[in-house]
C-alpha positions, 0 to 999 in steps of 0.5 A: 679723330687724330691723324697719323704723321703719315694720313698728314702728310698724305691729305696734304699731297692729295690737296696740292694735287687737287689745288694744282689740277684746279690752278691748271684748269682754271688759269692754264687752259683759258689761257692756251685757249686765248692763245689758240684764239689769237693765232687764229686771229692773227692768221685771219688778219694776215689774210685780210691784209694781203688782200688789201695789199692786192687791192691796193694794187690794183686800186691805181689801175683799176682807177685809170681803167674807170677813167678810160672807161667813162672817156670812152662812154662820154663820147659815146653818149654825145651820140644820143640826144637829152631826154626831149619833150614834144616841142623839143623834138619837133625843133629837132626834127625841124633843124634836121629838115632844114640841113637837109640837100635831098630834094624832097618835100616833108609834110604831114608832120605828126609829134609824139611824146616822149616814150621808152624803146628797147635797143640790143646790139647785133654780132655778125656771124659770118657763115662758114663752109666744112669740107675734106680739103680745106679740114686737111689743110687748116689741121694743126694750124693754130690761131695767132695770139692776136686772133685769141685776144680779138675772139675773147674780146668779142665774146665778152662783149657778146656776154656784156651786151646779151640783154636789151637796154630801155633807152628814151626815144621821141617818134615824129611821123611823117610823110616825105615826097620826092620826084624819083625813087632816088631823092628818098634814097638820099633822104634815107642816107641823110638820116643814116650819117646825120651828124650834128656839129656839138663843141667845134666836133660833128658827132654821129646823132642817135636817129633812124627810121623805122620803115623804108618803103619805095615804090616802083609802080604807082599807076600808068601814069609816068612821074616825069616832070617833062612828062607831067608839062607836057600833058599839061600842054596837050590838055590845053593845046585840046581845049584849043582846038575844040574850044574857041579855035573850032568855033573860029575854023567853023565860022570862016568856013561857013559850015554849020551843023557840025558837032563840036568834039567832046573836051577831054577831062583833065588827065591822061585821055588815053589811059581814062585816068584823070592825071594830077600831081600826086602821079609824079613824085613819089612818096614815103610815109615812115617815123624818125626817132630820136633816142636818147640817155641821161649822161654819166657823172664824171668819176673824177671827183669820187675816186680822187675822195676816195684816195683823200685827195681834194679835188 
């Protein structure tokens, strides 16, 4: 079939057509596509690198932050003691007793081992009254900036210690004894403010005592030591008189028949009750324990690998 001048030159437009629409399809459109694909990935990367740049900004302070931060729990973990085994506990216990300037008498000393306790910290809330007047004159007055920082202060603090920590703790049991209420009261404050001299500092150590009980009224007897001497005389003072002494008085006098009075027991004879030491101190039963974490590692060395910094 012969085409005419004019088919020709037809067919070769329709080809031109078709090799320009599938040039622009297979080369112009990957190409906007790859264009469209890089922007958007340059928008990403610019936005990946304002980040860094503000982490970079923050990296100095928030490195002197940490720093601060474990100084100020360093100090706070020399409070605590090392994880302590028994014998270690019991030497301690021991160094406290023997630094003790109560006046008491600690016995019946009983070790346990090493174990976990639950500590949470404790706000104090004070309580508050609402009534007309003072709601008329506080209206429209606002809290200083000073009052705003400390209240937001608290509350993260509040948030951050919500949840009770499990910390190492080691109990010795043990019954204490003084001769007034006063001495375990002594004993108690030296538990409260025990202080331990570590690295030429003394340093709050992490103790208590879990019961504090003191007794006012134990029997008839009174616990006073001139009181406990002084029955002790009349008891002896009593076998005196109706022991060798009666029989003395009886033969000068030449009397006979007569009947020797009883001797009284040893104690109170007119109370009925027998009277020993134990009547004249007092006496507390309670449990020390000592608490105790593992110590944070210095910081100091990471952060300076961190920032390409030997140490």
């Amino acid at each position: 079939m012969k085409l005419s001048k004019q088919e020709r030159i037809g067919a070769l437009v329709i080809l031109a057509i078709v090799i320009l629409a599938l040039g622009g399809f297979l080369l112009i459109k990957p190409k906007f596509e790859s264009v469209g694909t890089t922007t958007e990935t340059l928008a990403t990367k610019v936005l990946e690198l304002k980040a860094a740049q503000e982490k970079a900004e923050r990296k100095g302070p928030l490195k002197d932050q940490i720093l601060d931060a474990y100084k100020e729990g360093e100090h706070m973990a020399d409070m605590f003691f090392p994880e302590l085994k028994d014998y270690e506990a019991d030497n301690a216990f021991r160094e406290f007793i023997l630094g003790c300037k109560s006046r008491v008498v600690v016995e019946d000393v009983t070790v346990g081992a090493p174990e976990t306790e639950s500590l949470s910290a404790t706000f104090y809330a004070p309580a508050t009254v609402e009534y007309a007047l003072k709601s008329y004159a506080t209206q429209g007055v606002e809290a200083s900036e000073e009052e705003v920082d400390l209240l937001a202060r608290q509350a993260m603090l509040m948030e951050a210690l919500s949840e009770p920590q499990e910390i190492g703790a080691s109990t010795v049991v043990f019954t204490v004894r003084g001769l007034t209420n006063e001495d375990l009261l002594d004993f108690c404050d030296e538990v409260n403010t025990y202080t331990k001299k570590e690295n030429e500092t003394d340093t709050r150590k992490a103790v208590m005592l879990k019961t504090m009980t003191i007794e006012y009224n134990k029997g008839p007897v009174e616990r006073n030591v001139t009181e406990f001497y002084g029955q002790l005389t009349s008891e002896k003072t009593a076998d005196v008189q109706t022991g060798a002494g009666f029989d003395a008085l009886a033969a000068i006098s030449g009397q006979t028949g007569l009947t020797r009075p009883q001797t009284p027991e040893n104690g109170n004879a007119e109370s009925g009750q027998n009277a020993s030491a134990g009547d004249y101190f007092y006496e507390m039963s309670t449990e020390m324990v000592f608490y105790s974490i593992e110590r944070m590692q210095d910081p100091t060395d990471q952060l300076n690998a961190q920032d390409g910094k030997a140490s």
